[in-house]
N, C-alpha and C positions, 0 to 999 in steps of 0.2 A: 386421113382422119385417125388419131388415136380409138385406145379404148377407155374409156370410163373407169370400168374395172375390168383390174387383170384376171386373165380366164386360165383356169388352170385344171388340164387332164391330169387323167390317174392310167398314164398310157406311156408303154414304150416308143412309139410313135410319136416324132415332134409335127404338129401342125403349126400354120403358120396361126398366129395373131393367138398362142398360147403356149404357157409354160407345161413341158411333159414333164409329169414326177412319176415313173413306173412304180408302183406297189406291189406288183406282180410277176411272179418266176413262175415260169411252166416246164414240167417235166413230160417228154412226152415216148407213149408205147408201142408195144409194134404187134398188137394182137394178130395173130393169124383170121384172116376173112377171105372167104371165098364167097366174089361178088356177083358171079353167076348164079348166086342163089335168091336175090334180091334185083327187081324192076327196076327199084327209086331208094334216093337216101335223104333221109331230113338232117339237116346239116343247121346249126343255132349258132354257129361261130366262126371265126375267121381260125381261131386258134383249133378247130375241130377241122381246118383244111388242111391247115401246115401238117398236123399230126399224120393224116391222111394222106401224105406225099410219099408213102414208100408204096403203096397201091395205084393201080391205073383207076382210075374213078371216072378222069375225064366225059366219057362216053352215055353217061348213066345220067339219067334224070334224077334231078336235086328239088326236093323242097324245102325253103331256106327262111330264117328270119332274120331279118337286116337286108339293106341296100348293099350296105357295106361288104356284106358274105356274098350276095347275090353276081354284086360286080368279079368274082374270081371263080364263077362257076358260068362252064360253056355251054350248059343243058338246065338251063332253070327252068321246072317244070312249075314252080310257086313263091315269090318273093312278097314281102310287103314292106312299104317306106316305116310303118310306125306300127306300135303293136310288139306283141312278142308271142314265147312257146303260148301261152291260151290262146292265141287270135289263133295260131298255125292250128291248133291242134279243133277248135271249134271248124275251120276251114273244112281241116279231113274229113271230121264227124260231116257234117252239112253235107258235102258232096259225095260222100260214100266210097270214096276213094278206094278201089280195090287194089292194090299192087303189094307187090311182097317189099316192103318198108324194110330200112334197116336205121335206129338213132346212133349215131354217130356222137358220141357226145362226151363231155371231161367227169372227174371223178364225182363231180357233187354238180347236182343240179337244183333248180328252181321251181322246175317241175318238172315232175314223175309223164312225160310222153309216152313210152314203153308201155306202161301200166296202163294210160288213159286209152290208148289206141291199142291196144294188145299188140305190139311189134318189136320183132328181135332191136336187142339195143349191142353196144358196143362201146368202151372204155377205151378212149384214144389218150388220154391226158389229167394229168391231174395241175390245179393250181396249187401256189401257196405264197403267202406275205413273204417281200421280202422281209430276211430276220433283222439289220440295220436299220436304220430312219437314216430314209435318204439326207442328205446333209444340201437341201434347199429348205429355204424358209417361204412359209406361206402366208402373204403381206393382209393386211387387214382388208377388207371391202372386197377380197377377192369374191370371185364365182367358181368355184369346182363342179366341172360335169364327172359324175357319176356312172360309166359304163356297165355296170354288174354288181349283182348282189353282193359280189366275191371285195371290189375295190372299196363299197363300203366297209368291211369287214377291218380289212386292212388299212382304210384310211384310219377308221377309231384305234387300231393296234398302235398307230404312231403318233396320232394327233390327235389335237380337241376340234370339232366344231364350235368356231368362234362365233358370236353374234353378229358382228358383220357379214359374214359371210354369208353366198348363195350358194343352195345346190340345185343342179338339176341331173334329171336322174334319165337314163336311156331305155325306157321300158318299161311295163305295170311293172314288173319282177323287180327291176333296180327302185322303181320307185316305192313297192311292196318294204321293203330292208330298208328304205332311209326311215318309210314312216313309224317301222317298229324299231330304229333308233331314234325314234323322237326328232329329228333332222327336218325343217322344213324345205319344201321341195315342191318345184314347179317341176313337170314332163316334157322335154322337148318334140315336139311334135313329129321329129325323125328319129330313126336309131339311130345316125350314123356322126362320129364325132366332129366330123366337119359340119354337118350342116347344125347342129347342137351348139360349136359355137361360134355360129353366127346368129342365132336363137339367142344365146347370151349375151350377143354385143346388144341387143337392142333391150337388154332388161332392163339396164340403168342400173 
């Protein structure tokens, strides 16, 4: 079965039954952490594990948002299929969570966790546009899935949102940024790009 319309990430990862056009370079840090100081880490990103790979972490319970993040963590203390940082952080608040927390997270966020939870945070990474327009064209009637406040950002850095076009967005937060770009946009029901777009294939 074909697709109707072509589906198009903003991701360095090619999935099947879509075109990847990365918008995104990530630089990433090596802060010093000493993890025996902290029970559990709240982890928001796949790119907040890679960053995390010069530390042993494995061992430590994770509270995570996304499927996607959840799948590369051996001790997932809290995952969720849809939702984002407000579900995780109403979660904490709700069940009183006492553990010595640590956010784990890139240079600019969507929401302030740290602040909402009182819990030490941590600078693993920052993003940024790439500076070029990738030299793929984005055909008319497409669908672009929206992974992060951040890919909107730099999708507008390169391109217009065309009127044919659909967006869908991966999260309140990603879908928060399309709607204060005026971008109309349904929510995929999951975070995670594969199953987002297969959500797409059935939009028509």
């Amino acid at each position: 079965m074909g697709i109707d319309r072509p589906i198009v990430t903003l991701s360095r990862i090619e999935y099947e039954g879509a075109l990847a056009l990365p918008l995104l370079e990530f630089i990433n840090f090596r802060p010093q952490i000493d993890l025996t100081q902290y029970d559990a880490l709240i982890i928001t990103s796949k790119e907040a594990l890679k960053a995390l790979s010069y530390l042993k972490w494995q061992d430590m319970r994770v509270y995570c948002v996304g499927a996607a993040t959840a799948k590369l963590v051996p001790n997932v203390a809290y995952s969720q299929n849809s939702g984002g940082a407000f579900e995780l952080v109403e979660y904490l608040k709700k069940n009183s969570i006492n553990e010595r927390l640590l956010y784990c997270r890139g240079e600019k966020v969507s929401v302030d966790i740290a602040s909402k939870l009182r819990i030490s945070e941590t600078v693993l990474y920052k993003s940024a546009c790439v500076e070029e327009k990738p030299k793929i064209k984005i055909v008319s009637n497409s669908t672009i899935i929206f992974s992060s406040p951040s890919t909107v950002d730099c999708f507008l850095k390169h391109y217009k949102f065309e009127s044919s076009f659909k967006a869908v967005a991966l999260g309140k937060t990603t879908a928060l940024s399309l709607n204060n770009a005026k971008i109309p946009h349904v929510v995929s029901p999951s975070t995670t790009i594969s199953s987002a777009i297969e959500y797409a294939k059935k939009l028509g």
